[in-house]
N, C-alpha and C positions, 0 to 999 in steps of 0.2 A: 504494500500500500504506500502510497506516496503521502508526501507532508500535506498538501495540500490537500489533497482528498480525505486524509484522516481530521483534517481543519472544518472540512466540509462537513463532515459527518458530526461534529462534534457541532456545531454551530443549528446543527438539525437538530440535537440530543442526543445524539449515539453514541453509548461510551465507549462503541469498539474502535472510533477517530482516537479516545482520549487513552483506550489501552495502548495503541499504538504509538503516539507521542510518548507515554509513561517511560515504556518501555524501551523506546529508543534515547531519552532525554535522562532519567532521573539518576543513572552510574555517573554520570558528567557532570551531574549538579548541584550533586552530594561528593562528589571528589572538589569540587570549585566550592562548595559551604566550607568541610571536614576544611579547607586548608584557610579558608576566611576566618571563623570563628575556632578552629584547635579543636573544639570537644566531640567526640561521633553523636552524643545524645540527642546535642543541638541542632548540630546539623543534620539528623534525621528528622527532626523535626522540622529543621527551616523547610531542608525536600519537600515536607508534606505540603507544609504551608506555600510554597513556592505554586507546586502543582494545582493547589486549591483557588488561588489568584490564578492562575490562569486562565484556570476552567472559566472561574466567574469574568474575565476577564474577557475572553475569546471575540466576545462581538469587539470588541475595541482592536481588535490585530488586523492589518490592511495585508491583503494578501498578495500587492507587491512588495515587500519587506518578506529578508528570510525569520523566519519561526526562531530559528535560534537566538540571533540578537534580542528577538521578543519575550524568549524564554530567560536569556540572562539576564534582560531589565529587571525584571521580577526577581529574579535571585539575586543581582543586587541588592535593588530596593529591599527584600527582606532581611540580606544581611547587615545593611546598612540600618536601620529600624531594631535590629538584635545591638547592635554596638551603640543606638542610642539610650536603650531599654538599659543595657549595662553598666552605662555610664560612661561611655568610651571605652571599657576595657576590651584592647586588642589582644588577639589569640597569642600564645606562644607557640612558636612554630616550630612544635618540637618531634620527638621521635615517636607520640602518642600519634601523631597523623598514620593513619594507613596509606598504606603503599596505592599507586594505580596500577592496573594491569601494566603496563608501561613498565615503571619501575621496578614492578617484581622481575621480570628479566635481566638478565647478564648486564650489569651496569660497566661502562667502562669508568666509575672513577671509585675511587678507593671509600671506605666508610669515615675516613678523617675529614675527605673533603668533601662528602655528604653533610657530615655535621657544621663545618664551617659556611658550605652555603645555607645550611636551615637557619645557622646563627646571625648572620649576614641579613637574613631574609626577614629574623624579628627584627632587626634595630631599622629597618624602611618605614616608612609612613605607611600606612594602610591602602590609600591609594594605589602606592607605587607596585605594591606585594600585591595588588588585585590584580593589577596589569600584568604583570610579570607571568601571574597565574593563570591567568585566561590566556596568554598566547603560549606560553609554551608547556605548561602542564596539560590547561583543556585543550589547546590546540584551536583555538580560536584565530579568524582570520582578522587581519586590522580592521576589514570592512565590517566582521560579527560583531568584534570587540564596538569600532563606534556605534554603530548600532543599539547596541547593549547600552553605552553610557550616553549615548545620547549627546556624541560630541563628533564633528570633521575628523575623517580619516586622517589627515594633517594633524590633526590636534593630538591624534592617536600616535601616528608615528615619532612626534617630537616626546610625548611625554613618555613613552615608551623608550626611547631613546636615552631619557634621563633618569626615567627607571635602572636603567643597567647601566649607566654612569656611575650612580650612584649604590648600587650594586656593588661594584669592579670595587669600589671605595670600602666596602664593609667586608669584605672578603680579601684575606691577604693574597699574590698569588703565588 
């Protein structure tokens, strides 16, 4: 089934649109939460809540725009709505995070330098650790990514760019 036909369906009532987004969307959204907020509990929960704005959301999604940015807005916004509920407190970015499919495989760098980019990766602004995470843990495109935050591709690649400046800066090499 295609994204948009499961959109369609969903838009109609049909939760077999909405099992099919579930499905293809909530491992990506709960590995981009777990690394937002540090806790699994939370971020199972954000999942849920993520998914639940959506559903109620769905007429609001213009179906020239991809699903995904539309789906990370939302997980954004909810992560962001978690850190003001906490009072700012930002995750630590520590070895409590579970792995992704991804990195369960054969890593080529050693677990010293695993720990020193996690370490690296707490002292960034929150911002920055978002960006950083949407592109290259979820694998998000510059285009998803603005999409998502609701900013120019421009705005994406510069501040992306100063993400990993500023990165390169908390990480010895």
């Amino acid at each position: 089934m295609e994204e948009q036909e499961a959109v369609t369906l969903i838009k109609k009532g049909n939760m077999m649109g909405f099992d099919h987004i579930y499905k293809e969307y909530s491992g990506r959204i709960y590995g981009y939460l777990i690394r937002m907020v540090g806790e699994p509990s939370e971020a199972e929960d954000l999942t849920s809540e993520v998914f639940f704005r959506f559903y109620k959301g769905i007429g609001k999604y213009k179906d020239r725009g991809m699903l995904s940015s539309f789906i990370y807005r939302i997980a954004h916004n909810a992560a962001m709505d978690y850190f003001r509920k906490s009072k700012g407190i930002i995750l630590s970015y520590d070895d409590n995070i579970q792995s992704s499919k991804e990195e369960k495989e054969e890593s080529p760098y050693s677990e010293e330098e695993k720990m020193m980019l996690k370490a690296g990766m707490s002292r960034l602004s929150a911002k920055d650790r978002e960006l950083l995470i949407m592109f290259y843990i979820s694998g998000l495109s510059i285009k998803e990514i603005a999409g998502s935050l609701g900013k120019s591709v421009t705005a994406v690649k510069v501040s992306l760019k100063r993400a990993r400046d500023r990165l390169k800066m908390e990480v010895p090499a």
